[in-house]
Phi, psi and omega in degrees: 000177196303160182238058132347150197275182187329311197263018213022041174246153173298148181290141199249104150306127222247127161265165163268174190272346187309155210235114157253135184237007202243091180300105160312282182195154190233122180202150172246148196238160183241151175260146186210056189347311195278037186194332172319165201283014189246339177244036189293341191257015128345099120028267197303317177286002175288309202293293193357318202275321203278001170269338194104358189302307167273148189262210193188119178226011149181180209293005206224317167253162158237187186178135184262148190284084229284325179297350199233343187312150152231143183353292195306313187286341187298307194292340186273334208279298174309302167300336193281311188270340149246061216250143184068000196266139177272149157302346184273359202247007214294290185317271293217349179212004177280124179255155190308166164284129201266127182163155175224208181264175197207100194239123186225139185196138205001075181077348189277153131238177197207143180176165202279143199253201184295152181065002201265151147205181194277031178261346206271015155274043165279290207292333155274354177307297195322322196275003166283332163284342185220149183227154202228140172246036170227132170306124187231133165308118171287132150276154170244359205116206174203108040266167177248169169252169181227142164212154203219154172272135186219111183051229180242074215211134163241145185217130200262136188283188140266169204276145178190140179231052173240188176220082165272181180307156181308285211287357172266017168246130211282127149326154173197351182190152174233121158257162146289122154336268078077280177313285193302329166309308183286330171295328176278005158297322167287310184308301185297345168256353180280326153274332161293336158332295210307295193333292170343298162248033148297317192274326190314287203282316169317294189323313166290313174319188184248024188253159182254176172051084212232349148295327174296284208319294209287314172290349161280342175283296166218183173211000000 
């Protein structure tokens, strides 16, 4: 899992507060143990680096570009995360696959926090179904964002780990409606690759308890 400072919250990037409006890039990353910086003379992490896979997303993790993945890393990635784990025991202690979405636009990024995992693009899904003119939470880990419809406008929060008042929450990204839906629509089939050959590969593999297995990994 994720390597977190002391006090177990992810190191907090001081972004600036300017209100973004020029959409970048919308993508879900996976934490992935076997691509960490201890495992740079690696093979797997070579190739990681030379597809383009791997990030860097702050001093402490690394982390894969979930649209770029290849089998191999999937498969290194699923032995690494129930690696001691028994199989009578895969329900009661396979926790989901840890990565989220990753939102990056004119220097801001939005990324998935402590606790966080890639079942929580359920929780981004809602804003293509619901449209909310009041701030409402995404989770992401903790700390989380809150986001709201505004005209034809969706606007993303700074990170807070609390639940504060409407008017006591800071604006942190501006989209076109229109725009951010379809990128996250797109981000979201992109993630359904995976899942796919997340199942792909359990199903074909050498792993037991092998239906329990996919659905404790993502659903």
């Amino acid at each position: 899992m994720r390597s977190w400072k002391s006090d177990g919250f992810p190191p907090r990037t001081n972004h600036s507060l300017t209100v973004a409006h020029n959409l970048r890039k919308i993508e879900y990353i996976l934490y992935s143990q076997p691509i960490q910086e201890e495992f740079s003379d690696t093979e797997l992490y070579k190739k990681a680096t030379e597809i383009n896979a791997l990030i860097k997303v702050d001093k402490y993790n690394n982390e894969l570009i979930l649209s770029k993945v290849t089998d191999d890393l999937i498969i290194a990635t699923i032995e690494s995360h129930i690696e001691e784990i028994e199989q009578k025991d895969y329900y009661d202690q396979i926790v989901p696959l840890d990565g989220g979405l990753r939102i990056e636009k004119d220097n801001l990024i939005i990324e998935h926090q402590c606790c966080s995992e890639l079942n929580d693009y359920m929780n981004w899904k809602k804003i293509i179904s619901e449209k909310s003119k009041k701030w409402k939470e995404i989770w992401i880990g903790h700390p989380s964002v809150f986001y709201r419809n505004k005209g034809n406008e969706i606007e993303l929060s700074e990170y807070y780990d609390d639940t504060p008042k409407d008017k006591e929450i800071t604006t942190k990204m501006t989209f076109n409606e229109t725009d951010f839906i379809n990128e996250l629509k797109r981000a979201n089939s992109e993630l359904e690759v995976f899942k796919q050959n997340v199942y792909r590969i359990v199903e074909s593999g050498n792993f037991e308890n092998k239906e329990v297995l996919k659905k404790a990994l993502i659903e």
